[in-house]
KETITOR-120614 format. One record per atom (N, C-alpha, C): residue number from 1; atom name; x, y, z. Coordinates in pm, whole numbers. Atoms other than C-alpha are relative to their C-alpha. Example, Ala and Ser with C-alpha at 12.3 -4.5 7.8 and 13.67 -1.06 7.14 Angstrom:
pos | site | u | v | w
1 | N | 89 | -119 | 0
1 | CA | 1230 | -450 | 780
1 | C | 90 | 120 | 0
2 | N | -82 | -119 | -6
2 | CA | 1367 | -106 | 714
2 | C | -77 | 109 | 73
END
This chain:
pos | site | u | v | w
1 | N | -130 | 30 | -56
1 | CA | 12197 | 1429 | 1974
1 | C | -7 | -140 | 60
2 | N | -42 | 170 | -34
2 | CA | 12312 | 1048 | 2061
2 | C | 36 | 19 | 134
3 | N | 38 | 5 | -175
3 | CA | 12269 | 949 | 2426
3 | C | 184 | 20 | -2
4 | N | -161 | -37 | 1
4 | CA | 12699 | 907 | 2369
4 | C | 13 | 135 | 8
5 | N | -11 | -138 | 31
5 | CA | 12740 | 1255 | 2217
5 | C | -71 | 74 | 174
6 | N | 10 | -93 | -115
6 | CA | 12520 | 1378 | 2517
6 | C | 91 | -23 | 164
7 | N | -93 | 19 | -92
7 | CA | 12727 | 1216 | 2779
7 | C | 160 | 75 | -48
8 | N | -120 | -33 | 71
8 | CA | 13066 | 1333 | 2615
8 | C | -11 | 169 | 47
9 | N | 18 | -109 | -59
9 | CA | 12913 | 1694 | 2656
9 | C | -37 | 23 | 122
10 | N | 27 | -8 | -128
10 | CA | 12819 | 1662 | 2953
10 | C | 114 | -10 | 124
11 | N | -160 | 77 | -50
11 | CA | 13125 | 1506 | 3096
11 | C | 85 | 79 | -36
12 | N | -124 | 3 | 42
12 | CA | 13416 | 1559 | 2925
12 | C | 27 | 156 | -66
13 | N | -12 | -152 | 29
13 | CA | 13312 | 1919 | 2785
13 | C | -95 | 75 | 89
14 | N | 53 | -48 | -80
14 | CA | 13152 | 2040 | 3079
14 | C | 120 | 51 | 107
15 | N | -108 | 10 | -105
15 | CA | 13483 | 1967 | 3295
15 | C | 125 | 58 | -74
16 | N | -139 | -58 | 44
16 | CA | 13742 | 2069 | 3021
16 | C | -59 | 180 | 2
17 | N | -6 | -69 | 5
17 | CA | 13565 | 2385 | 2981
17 | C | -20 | 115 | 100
18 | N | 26 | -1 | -151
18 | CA | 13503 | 2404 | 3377
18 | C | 183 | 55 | 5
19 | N | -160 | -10 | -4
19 | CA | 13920 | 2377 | 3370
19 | C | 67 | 127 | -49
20 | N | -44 | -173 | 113
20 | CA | 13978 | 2663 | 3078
20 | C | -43 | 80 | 61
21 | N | 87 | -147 | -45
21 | CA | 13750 | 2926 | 3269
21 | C | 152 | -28 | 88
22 | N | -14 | -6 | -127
22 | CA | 13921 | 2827 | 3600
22 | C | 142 | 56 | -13
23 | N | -160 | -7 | 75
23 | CA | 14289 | 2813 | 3425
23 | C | 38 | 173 | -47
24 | N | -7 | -125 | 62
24 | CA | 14251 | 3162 | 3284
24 | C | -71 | 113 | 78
25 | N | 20 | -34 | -66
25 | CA | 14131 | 3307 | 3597
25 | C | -103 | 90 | 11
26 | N | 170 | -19 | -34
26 | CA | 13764 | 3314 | 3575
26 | C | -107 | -52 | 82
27 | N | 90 | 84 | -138
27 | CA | 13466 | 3232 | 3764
27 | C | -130 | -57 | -99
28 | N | 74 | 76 | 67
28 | CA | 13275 | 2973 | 3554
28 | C | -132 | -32 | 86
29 | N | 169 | 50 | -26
29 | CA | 12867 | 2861 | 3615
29 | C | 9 | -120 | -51
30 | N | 19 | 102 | 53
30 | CA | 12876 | 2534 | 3601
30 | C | -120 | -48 | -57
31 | N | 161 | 5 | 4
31 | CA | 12500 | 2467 | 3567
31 | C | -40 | 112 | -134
32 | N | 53 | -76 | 163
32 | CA | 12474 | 2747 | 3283
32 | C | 96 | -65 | -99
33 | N | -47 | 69 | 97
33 | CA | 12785 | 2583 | 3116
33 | C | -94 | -121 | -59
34 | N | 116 | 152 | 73
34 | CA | 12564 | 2205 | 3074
34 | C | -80 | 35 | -51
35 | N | 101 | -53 | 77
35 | CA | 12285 | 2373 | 2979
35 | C | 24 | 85 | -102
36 | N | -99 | -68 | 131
36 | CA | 12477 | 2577 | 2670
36 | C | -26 | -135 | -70
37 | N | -53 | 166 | 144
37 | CA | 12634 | 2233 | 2568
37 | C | -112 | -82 | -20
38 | N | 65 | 114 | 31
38 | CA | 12357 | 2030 | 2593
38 | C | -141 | 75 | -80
39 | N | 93 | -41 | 74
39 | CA | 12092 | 2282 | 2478
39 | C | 23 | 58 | -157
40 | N | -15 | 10 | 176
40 | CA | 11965 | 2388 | 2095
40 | C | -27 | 161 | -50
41 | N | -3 | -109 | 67
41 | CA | 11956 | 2685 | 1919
41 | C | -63 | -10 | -131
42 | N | -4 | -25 | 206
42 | CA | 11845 | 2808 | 1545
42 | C | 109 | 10 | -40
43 | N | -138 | -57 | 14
43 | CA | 12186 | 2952 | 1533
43 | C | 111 | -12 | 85
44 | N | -111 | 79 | -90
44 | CA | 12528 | 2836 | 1683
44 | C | 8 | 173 | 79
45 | N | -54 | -165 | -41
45 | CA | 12562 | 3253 | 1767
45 | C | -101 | 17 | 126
46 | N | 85 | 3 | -102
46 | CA | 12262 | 3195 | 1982
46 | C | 41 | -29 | 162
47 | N | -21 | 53 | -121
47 | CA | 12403 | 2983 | 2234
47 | C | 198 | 37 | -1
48 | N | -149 | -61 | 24
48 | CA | 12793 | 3127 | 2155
48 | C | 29 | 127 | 142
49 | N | -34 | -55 | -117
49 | CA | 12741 | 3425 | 2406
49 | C | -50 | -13 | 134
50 | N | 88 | 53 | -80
50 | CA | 12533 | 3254 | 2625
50 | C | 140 | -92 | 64
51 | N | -163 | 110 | -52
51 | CA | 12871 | 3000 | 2712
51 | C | 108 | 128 | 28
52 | N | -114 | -95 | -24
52 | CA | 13114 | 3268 | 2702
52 | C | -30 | 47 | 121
53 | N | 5 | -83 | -164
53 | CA | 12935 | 3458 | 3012
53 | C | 22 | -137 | 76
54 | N | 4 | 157 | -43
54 | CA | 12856 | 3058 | 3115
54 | C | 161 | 29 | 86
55 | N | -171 | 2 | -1
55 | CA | 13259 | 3073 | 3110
55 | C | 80 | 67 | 71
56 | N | -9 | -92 | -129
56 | CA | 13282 | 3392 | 3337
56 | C | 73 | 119 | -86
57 | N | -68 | -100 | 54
57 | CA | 13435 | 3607 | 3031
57 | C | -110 | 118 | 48
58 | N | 87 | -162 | -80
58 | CA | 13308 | 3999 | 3180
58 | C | -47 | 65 | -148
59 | N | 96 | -50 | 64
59 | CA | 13079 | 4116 | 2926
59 | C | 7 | -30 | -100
60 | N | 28 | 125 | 96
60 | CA | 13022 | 3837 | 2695
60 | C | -132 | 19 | -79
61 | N | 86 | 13 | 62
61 | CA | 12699 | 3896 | 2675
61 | C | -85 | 171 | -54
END
């Protein structure tokens, strides 16, 4: 991932998806969200319910 790309996730999809939890009246992890976006997987499904709880959806995972 490009030092850009990792700022961008970090930033800009850390805080929009900080906004969506908060907006839809959840209780987001910020600190497990960054670490989702910025970490790697074998499989996108890997890190998929791993963000969703991140996100504060109730039994995501």
């Amino acid at each position: 991932m490009s030092q850009r790309t990792r700022w961008l996730v970090r930033g800009v999809g850390v805080v929009g998806a900080l906004a969506w939890s908060a907006a839809a009246g959840l209780t987001p992890d910020q600190e497990a969200i960054r670490q989702t976006l910025t970490g790697s997987a074998r499989f996108a499904e890997e890190l998929s319910s791993t963000l969703l709880a991140a996100l504060g959806l109730p039994g995501a995972i």
